[in-house]
C-alpha positions, 0 to 999 in steps of 0.5 A: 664812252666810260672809257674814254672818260675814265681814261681821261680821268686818270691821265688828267691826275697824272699829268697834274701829279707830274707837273705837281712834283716839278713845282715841289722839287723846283721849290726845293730848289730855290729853297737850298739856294736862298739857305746857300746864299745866307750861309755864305757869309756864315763862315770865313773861307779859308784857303790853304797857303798851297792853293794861294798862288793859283787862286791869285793867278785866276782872280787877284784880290788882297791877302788877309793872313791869320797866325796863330799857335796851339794853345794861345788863348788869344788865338782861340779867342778871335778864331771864336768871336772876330771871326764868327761876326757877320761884317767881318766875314762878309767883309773878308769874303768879297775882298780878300783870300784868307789864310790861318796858318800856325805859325809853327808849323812845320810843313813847307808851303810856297807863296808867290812861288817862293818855298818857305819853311821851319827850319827846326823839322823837330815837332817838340821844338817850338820855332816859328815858320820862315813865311811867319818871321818874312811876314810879322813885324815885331811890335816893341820888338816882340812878336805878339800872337796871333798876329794878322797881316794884309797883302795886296795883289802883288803880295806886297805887304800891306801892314802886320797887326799884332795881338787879338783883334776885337770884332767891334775894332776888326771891320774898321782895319779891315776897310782900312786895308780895303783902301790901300 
């Protein structure tokens, strides 16, 4: 009878333990989900021009492209603050696929199957890509950087904005593009 009770014992604490630990691991469940939610739109997500087109082909959505060069100091100015407001990030997240090129690169990338590249392959020489020069409208007939152009679903594009874009400003172009 000892037994049987000291048996029952045990096995009692064992199964509250075991049923114990799926409550703790399920709790660290729910809590790594509830941290990956509010991290969504702590970063812009970027994709690269190569992996565009298959994206595009799955789920259509509008085309936020960011040039920028090394070294420019409105460039870094926006990657630091537009780009790390929480509106602007939710807002190009839900709507569009974004891209940051440096406009002087020199690798070949396709968008919308077209090959686009830098005609000067020469590292030391500062030339802009081709899909940079299709894409960036001068502004008084000067090319500003960083630039920001929007395409829609068909890789029309929308309309090039030149310079640094304030993050108080940057929501407004961006549900202006949102409409179009």
């Amino acid at each position: 009878m000892i037994r049987k009770i000291g048996f029952s014992i045990i096995s009692a604490a064992i199964l509250l333990t075991a049923c114990g630990n799926k409550e703790v691991k399920s709790n660290k469940q729910d809590y790594k989900k509830i941290i990956q939610e509010n991290n969504a739109y702590s970063n812009i997500k970027w994709v690269d021009f190569n992996n565009l087109d298959k994206l595009m082909s799955k789920t259509p959505k509008k085309i936020m492209i960011y040039f920028y060069r090394p070294n420019c100091p409105y460039c870094k100015e926006m990657k630091e603050t537009t780009f790390k407001n929480k509106e602007v990030i939710k807002l190009l997240n839900d709507n569009f696929y974004c891209v940051m090129f440096n406009g002087r690169d020199k690798e070949d990338i396709y968008l919308n199957g077209i090959k686009y590249i830098n005609p000067d392959k020469d590292i030391e020489t500062k030339s802009n890509h081709e899909v940079h020069t299709a894409l960036v409208d001068p502004y008084k007939k000067n090319i500003y950087w960083p630039s920001t152009v929007f395409l829609n679903e068909k890789y029309e594009k929308l309309r090039s904005w030149p310079g640094l874009q304030k993050e108080n400003q940057f929501p407004r172009v961006i549900q202006m593009m949102m409409k179009r």
